[in-house]
ZALUMDO-218223 format. One line per field, with one value per residue (C-alpha): chain; residue number from 1; x, y, z. Coordinates in nm, 2 decimals. Each point is the difference from the previous one (the first is absolute). Layout:
<rs>
ch <- [A ...]
i <- [NUM ...]
X <- [X ...]
Y <- [Y ...]
Z <- [Z ...]
</rs>
This chain:
<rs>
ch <- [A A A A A A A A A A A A A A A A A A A A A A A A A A A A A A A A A A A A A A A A A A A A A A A A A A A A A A A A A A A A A A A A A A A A A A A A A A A A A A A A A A A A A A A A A A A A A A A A A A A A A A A A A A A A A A A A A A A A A A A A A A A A A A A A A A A A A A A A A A A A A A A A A A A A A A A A A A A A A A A A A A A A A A A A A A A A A A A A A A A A A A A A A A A A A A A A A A A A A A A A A A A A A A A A A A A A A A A A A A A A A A A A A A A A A A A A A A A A A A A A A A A A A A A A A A A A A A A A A A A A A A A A A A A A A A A A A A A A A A A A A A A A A A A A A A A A A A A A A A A A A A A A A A A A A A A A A A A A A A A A A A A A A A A A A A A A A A A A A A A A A A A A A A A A A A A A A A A A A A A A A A A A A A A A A A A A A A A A A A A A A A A A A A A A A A A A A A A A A A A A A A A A A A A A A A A A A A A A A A A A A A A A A A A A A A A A A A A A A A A A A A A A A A A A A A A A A A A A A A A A]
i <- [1 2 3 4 5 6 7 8 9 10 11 12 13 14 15 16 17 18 19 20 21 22 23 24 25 26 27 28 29 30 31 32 33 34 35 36 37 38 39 40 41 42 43 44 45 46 47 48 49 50 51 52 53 54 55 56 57 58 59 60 61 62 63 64 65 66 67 68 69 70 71 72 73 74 75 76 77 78 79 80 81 82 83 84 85 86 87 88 89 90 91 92 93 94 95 96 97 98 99 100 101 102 103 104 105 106 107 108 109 110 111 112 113 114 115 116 117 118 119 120 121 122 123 124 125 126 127 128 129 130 131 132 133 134 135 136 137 138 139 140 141 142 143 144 145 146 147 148 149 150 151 152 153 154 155 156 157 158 159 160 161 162 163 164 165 166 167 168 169 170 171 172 173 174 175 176 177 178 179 180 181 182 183 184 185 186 187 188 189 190 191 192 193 194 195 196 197 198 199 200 201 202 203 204 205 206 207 208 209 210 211 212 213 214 215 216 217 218 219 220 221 222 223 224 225 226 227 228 229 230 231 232 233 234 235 236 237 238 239 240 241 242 243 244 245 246 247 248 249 250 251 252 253 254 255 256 257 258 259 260 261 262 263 264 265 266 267 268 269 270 271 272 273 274 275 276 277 278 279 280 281 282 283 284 285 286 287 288 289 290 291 292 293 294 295 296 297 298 299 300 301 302 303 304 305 306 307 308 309 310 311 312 313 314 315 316 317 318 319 320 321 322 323 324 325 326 327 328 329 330 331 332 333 334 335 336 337 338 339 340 341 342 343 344 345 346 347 348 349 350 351 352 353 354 355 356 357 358 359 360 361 362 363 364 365 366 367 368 369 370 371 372 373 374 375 376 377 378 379 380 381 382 383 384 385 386 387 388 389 390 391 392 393 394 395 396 397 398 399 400 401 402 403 404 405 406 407 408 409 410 411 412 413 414 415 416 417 418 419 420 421 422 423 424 425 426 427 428 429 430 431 432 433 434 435 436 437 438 439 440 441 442 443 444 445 446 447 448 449 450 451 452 453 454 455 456 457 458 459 460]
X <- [12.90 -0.07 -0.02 -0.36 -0.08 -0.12 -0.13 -0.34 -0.09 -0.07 0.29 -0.09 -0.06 -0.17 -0.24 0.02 -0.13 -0.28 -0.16 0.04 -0.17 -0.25 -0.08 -0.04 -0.22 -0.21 0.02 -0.15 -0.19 -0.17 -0.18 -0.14 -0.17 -0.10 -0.30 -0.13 -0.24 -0.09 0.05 -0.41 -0.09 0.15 -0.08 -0.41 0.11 0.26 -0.17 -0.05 0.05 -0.34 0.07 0.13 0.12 0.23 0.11 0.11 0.20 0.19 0.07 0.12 0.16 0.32 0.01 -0.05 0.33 0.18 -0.05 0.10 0.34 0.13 0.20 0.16 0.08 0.18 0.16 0.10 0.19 0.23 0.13 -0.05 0.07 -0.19 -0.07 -0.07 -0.27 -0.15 0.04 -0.18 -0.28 -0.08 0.08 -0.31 -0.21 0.02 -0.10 -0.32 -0.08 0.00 -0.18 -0.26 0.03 -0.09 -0.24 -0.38 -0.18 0.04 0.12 0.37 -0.01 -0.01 0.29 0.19 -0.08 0.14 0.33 0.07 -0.03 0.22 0.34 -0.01 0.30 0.00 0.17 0.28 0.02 -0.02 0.29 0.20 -0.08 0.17 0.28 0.08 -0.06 0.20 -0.18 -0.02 -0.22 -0.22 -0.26 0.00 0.03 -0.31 -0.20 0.07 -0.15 -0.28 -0.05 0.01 -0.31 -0.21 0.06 -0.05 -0.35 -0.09 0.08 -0.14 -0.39 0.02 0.16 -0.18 -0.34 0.20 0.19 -0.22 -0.17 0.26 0.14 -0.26 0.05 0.19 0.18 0.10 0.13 0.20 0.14 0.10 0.18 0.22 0.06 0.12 0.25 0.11 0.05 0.22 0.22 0.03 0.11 0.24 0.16 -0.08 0.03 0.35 0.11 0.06 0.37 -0.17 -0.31 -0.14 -0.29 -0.08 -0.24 -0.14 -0.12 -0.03 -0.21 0.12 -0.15 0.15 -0.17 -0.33 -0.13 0.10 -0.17 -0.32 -0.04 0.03 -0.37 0.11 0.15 -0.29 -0.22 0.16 0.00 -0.35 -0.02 0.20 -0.23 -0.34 0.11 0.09 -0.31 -0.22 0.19 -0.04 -0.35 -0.12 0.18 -0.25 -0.30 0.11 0.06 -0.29 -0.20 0.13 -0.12 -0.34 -0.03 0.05 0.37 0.14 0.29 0.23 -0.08 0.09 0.34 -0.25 -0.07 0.36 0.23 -0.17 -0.09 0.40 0.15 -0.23 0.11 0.32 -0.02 -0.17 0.22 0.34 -0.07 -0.15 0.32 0.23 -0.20 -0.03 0.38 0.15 -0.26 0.07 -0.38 -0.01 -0.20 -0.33 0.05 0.04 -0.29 -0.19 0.08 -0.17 -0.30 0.01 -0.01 -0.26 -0.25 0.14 -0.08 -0.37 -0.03 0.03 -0.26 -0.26 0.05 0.14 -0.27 0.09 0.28 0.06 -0.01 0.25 0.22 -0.04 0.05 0.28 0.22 -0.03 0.09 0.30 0.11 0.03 0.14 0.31 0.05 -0.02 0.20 0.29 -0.05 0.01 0.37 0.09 -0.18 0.12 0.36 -0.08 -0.15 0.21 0.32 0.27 0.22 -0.38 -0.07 -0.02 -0.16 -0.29 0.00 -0.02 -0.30 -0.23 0.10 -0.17 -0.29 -0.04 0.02 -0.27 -0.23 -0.03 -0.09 -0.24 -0.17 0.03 -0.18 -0.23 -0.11 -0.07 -0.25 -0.15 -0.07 -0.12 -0.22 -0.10 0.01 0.26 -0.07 0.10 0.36 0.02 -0.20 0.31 0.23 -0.19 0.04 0.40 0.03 -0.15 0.23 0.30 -0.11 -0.07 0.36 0.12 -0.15 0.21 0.32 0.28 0.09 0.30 0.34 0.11 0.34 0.19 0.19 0.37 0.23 0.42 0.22 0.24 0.23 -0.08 0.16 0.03 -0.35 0.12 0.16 -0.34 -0.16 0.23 -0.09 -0.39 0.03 0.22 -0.27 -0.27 0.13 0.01 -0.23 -0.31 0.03 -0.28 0.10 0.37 0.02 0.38 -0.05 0.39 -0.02 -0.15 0.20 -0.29 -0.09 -0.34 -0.17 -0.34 0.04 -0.22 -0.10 0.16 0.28 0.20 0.36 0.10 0.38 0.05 -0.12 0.21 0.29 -0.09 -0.03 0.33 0.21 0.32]
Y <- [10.86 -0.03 0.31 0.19 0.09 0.33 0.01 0.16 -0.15 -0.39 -0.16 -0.12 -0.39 0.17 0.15 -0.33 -0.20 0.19 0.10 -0.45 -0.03 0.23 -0.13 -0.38 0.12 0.19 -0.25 -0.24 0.23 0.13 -0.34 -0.02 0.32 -0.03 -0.26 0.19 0.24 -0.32 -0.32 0.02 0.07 -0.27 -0.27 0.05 -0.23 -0.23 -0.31 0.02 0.41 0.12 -0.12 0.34 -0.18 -0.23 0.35 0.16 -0.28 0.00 0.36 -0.06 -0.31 0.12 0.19 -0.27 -0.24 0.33 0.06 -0.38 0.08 0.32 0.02 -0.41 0.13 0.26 -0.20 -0.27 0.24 0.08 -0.32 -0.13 0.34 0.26 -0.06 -0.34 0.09 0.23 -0.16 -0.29 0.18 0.19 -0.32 -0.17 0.40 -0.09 -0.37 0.15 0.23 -0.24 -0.23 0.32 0.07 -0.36 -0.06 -0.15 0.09 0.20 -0.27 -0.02 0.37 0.01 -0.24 0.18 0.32 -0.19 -0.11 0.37 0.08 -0.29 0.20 0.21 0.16 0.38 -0.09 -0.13 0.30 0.22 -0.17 -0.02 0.41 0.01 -0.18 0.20 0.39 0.20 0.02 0.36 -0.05 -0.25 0.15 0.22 -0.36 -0.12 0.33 -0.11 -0.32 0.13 0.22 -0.25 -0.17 0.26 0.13 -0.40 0.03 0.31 -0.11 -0.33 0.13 0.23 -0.24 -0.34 0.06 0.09 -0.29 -0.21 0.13 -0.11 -0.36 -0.08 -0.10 -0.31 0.21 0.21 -0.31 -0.10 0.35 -0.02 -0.32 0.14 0.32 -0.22 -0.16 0.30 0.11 -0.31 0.19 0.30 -0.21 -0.19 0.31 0.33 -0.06 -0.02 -0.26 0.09 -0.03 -0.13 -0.12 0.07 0.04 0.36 0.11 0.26 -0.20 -0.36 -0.17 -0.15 -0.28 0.11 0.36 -0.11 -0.05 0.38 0.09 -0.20 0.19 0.33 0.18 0.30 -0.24 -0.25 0.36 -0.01 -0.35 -0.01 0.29 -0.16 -0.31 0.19 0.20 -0.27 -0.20 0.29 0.05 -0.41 -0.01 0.33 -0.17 -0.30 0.24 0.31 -0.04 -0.22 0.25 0.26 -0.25 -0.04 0.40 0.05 0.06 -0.28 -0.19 0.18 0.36 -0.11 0.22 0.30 -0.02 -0.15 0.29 0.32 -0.19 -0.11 0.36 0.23 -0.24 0.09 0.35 -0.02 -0.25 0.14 0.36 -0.18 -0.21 0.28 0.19 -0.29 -0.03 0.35 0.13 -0.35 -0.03 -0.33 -0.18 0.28 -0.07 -0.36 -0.01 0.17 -0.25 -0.25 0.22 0.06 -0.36 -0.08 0.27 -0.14 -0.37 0.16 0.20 -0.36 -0.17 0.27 0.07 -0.37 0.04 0.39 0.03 0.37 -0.10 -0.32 0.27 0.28 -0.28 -0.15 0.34 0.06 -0.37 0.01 0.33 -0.17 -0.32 0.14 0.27 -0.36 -0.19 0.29 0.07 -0.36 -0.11 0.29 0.01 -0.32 0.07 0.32 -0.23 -0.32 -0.07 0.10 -0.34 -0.18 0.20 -0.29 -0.22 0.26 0.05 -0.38 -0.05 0.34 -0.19 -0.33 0.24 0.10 -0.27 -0.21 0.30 -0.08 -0.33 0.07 0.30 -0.21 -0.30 0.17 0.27 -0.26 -0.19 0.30 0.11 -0.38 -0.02 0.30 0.31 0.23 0.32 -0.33 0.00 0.42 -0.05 -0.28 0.29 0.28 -0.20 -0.12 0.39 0.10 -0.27 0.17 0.35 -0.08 -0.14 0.30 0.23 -0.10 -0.06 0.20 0.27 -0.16 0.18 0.29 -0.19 -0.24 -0.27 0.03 -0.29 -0.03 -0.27 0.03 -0.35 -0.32 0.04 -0.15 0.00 0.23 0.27 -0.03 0.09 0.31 0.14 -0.07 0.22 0.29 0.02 0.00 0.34 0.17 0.33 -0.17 -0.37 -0.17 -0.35 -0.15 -0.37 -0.12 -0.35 -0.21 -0.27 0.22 0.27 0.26 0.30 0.09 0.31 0.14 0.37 0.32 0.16 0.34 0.05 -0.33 0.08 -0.22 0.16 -0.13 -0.33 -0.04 0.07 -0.23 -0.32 0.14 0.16 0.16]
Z <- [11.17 -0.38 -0.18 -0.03 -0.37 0.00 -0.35 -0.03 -0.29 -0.14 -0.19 -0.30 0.10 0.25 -0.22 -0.28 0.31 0.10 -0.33 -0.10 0.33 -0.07 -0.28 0.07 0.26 -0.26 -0.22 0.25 0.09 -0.31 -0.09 0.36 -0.01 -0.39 0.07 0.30 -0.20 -0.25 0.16 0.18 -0.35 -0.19 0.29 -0.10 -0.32 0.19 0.09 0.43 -0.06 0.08 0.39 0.14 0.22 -0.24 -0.15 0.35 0.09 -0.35 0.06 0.33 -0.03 -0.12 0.35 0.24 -0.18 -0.02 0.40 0.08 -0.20 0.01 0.32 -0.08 -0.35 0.16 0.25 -0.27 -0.21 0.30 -0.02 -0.40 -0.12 -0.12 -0.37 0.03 0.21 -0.23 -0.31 0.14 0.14 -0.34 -0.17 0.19 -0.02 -0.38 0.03 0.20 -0.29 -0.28 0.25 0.01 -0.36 -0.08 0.26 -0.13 0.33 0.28 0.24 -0.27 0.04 0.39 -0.04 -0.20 0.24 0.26 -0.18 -0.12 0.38 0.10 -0.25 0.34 -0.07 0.16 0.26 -0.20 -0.24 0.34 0.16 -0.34 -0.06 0.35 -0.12 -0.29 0.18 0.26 0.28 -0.03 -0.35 0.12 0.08 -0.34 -0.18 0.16 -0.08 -0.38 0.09 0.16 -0.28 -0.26 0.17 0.02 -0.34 -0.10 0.14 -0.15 -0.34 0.07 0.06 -0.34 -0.18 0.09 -0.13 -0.39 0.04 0.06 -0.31 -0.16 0.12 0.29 0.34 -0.12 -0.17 0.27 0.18 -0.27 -0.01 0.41 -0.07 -0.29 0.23 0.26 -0.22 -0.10 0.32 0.06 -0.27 0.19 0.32 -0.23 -0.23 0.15 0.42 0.10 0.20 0.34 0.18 0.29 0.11 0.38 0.22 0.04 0.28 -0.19 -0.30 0.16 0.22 0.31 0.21 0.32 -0.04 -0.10 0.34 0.08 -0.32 0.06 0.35 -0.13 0.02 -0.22 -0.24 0.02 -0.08 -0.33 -0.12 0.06 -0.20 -0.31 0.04 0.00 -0.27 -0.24 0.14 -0.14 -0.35 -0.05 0.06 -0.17 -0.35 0.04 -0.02 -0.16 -0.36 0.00 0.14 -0.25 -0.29 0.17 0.06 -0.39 -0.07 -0.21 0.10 -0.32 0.18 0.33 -0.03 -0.01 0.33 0.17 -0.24 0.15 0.35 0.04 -0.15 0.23 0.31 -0.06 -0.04 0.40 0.14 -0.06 0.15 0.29 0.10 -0.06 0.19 0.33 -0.04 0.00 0.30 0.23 -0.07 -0.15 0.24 -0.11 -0.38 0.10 0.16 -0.25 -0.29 0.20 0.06 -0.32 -0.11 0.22 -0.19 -0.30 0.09 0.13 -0.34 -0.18 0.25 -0.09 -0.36 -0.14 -0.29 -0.13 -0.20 0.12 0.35 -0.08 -0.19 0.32 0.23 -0.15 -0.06 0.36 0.07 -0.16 0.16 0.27 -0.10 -0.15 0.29 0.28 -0.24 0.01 0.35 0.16 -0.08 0.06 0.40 0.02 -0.01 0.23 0.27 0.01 0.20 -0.20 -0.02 -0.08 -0.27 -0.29 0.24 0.01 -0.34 0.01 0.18 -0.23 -0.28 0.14 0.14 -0.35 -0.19 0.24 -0.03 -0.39 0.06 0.30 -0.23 -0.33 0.19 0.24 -0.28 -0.20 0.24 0.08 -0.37 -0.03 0.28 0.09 -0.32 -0.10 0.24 0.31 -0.13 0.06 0.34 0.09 -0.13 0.20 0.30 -0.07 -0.03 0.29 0.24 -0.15 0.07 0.36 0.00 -0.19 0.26 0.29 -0.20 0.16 -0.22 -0.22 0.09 -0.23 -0.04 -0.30 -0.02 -0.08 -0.03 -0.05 -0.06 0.23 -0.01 0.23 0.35 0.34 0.19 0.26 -0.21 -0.23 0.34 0.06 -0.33 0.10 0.29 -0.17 -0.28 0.19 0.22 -0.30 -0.06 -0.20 0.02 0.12 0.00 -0.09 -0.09 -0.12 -0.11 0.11 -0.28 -0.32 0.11 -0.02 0.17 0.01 0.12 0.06 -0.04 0.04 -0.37 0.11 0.27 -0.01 0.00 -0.29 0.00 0.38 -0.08 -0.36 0.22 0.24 -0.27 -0.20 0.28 -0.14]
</rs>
């Protein structure tokens, strides 16, 4: 058996890897979220723009080509190789910018959209992150990632209405394009190369597990949740900074209200989660950030023409945004099958990615056809399907996931290990993968004997 590296901390490719990851995420990243508090703004002087429903499906465009290609990106850069992949897909995200940037109506824009959607490279960048991390890091290398998101989108809402000041939506555009190619940089001279590329269970989908995946009710729970949830954020940025400029508040001072909105959600959410995690009582916060959104989304319905009631309404949204968009990956990985774990993560990603193009397109109609406070009533009701579905979630297992290389070996002595871990004081579920030569355990978040089970993968 190969020899377990007990090192607690990241190497430094280790570390190189995930912060040039990190970063082209944020970096594609940052000019997505940028236009969301401008773009229904600057489509009232695009010729076709004041058609809500022309400006929800830009916005949601990008998700609906994203969806369609994630998981085959993925799959292609198993077999063409991992940068390839991703170079090519930011390569076309930056052709769909300056398509955007350049665009004289909204119909070039929507095109554009969908051509930034179609460089669907996460899956890629997941599988390559794999690639280049211990197993035993992973899952700290894709907290960075996750991090790098979220911070994106939090700088994005402040700093979207100034630059826009600044260089316009075009502009903007432009500016995604150029950060894309600099992102191909990062791929090219900071990311190592890996020694060897693989499919990992963890981090990949896989066709064969889908099936099990797609049958799971606790699992469906959740990627109904990711989809409702992006749904509602899509559809509230067709109506809300235009109903901020109708309410009063010009576009320049828009920051005003995101700044204080986005720093006192934080200052809620992160309390909360600790809280859920260290007391096993996730599934009662859980369930409170989506009755939370849902008083949120029915705040926005009532008060769409006050600016103090956007503002109140809008803190208490994203409270609960960022406390759901922390908590589902991380329920996800609590509640799937162990060796299914990237095809999971797979299929959320797709959920999310078709709910901002069913809430970009659907707001939009519904702003169109029938008023702003319709697209918060649509919200309302999204909400109040996923907290009947929250409510008879089972509770999510106080448990983590830990995961060893342990060397490729012979099917039958990779089932002898299975059953050796899985007696062992804490483990809830043992998984040792033959071919990628990986153990994988489910474990309880106190009492797992983690010294029986080292000297079970690295007997003397």
């Amino acid at each position: 058996m190969a020899q377990l590296d007990l090192s607690e901390n990241m190497t430094r490719s280790e570390k190189r890897a995930a912060s040039g990851l990190a970063a082209i995420f944020g970096l594609r990243m940052l000019g997505m979220f940028l236009i969301l508090p401008v773009f229904a703004l600057y489509a009232e002087h695009l010729p076709g723009g004041d058609n809500h429903t022309l400006v929800g499906l830009t916005l949601g465009m990008y998700g609906l080509t994203q969806a369609v290609l994630m998981i085959p990106f993925g799959m292609a850069s198993d077999r063409i190789g991992r940068k390839k992949v991703i170079i090519f897909g930011l390569l076309v995200f930056a052709l769909g910018s300056f398509v955007a940037a350049a665009a004289s109506d909204i119909y070039w824009t929507i095109f554009g959209r969908a051509l930034q959607g179609a460089g669907a490279v996460s899956a890629a960048v997941t599988a390559l992150l794999a690639d280049l991390t211990r197993e035993e890091h992973r899952t700290k290398a894709m907290a960075l990632i996750g991090s790098s998101i979220g911070l994106t989108f939090a700088v994005s809402l402040v700093a979207g209405p100034a630059l826009n000041t600044l260089i316009g939506v075009p502009g903007i555009f432009a500016l995604t394009g150029v950060l894309a190619l600099a992102a191909i940089w990062v791929v090219r001279a900071w990311v190592p190369d890996p020694a060897d590329s693989h499919f990992h269970a963890d981090a990949e989908a896989n066709p064969a597990r889908l099936a099990d995946v797609l049958k799971n009710r606790q699992l469906l729970r959740l990627d109904f949740g990711i989809f409702a949830l992006h749904a509602a954020q899509m559809a509230m940025f067709v109506v809300v900074p235009v109903a901020l400029k109708n309410a009063g508040l010009p576009a320049v001072h828009h920051w005003w209200v995101y700044l204080p909105v986005l720093l006192g959600s934080f200052v809620l959410m992160v309390p909360a989660i600790i809280y859920g995690e260290k007391r096993g009582r996730m599934k009662l916060v859980f369930i409170g950030g989506v009755a939370t959104m849902l008083l949120a989304q029915l705040g926005l319905a009532l008060g769409i023409g006050q600016v103090w009631s956007i503002v109140g309404a809008l803190f208490f949204y994203f409270v609960a945004f960022n406390l759901l968009e922390a908590s589902l990956p991380s329920l996800i990985s609590k509640m799937a099958p162990v060796s299914a774990k990237g095809t999971a993560m797979g299929v959320y990603n797709t959920a999310q990615a078709l709910g901002l193009f069913f809430g970009g397109a659907f707001g939009g109609w519904l702003a169109q056809h029938h008023g702003f406070a319709a697209v918060f009533v649509f919200c309302v009701v999204l909400m109040a399907l996923w907290l009947g579905a929250a409510l008879s979630m089972v509770p999510p297992p106080a448990i983590r996931t830990r995961m060893f290389r342990v060397g490729a070996m012979p099917a039958d002595q990779a089932d002898l290990l299975r059953s050796q871990l899985a007696g062992v004081a804490g483990v809830v579920e043992a998984v040792v993968l033959a071919e990628e030569g990986v153990a994988m355990l489910k474990v309880s978040l106190q009492g797992w004997d983690e010294a029986r089970a080292r000297s079970l993968l690295e007997p003397a």
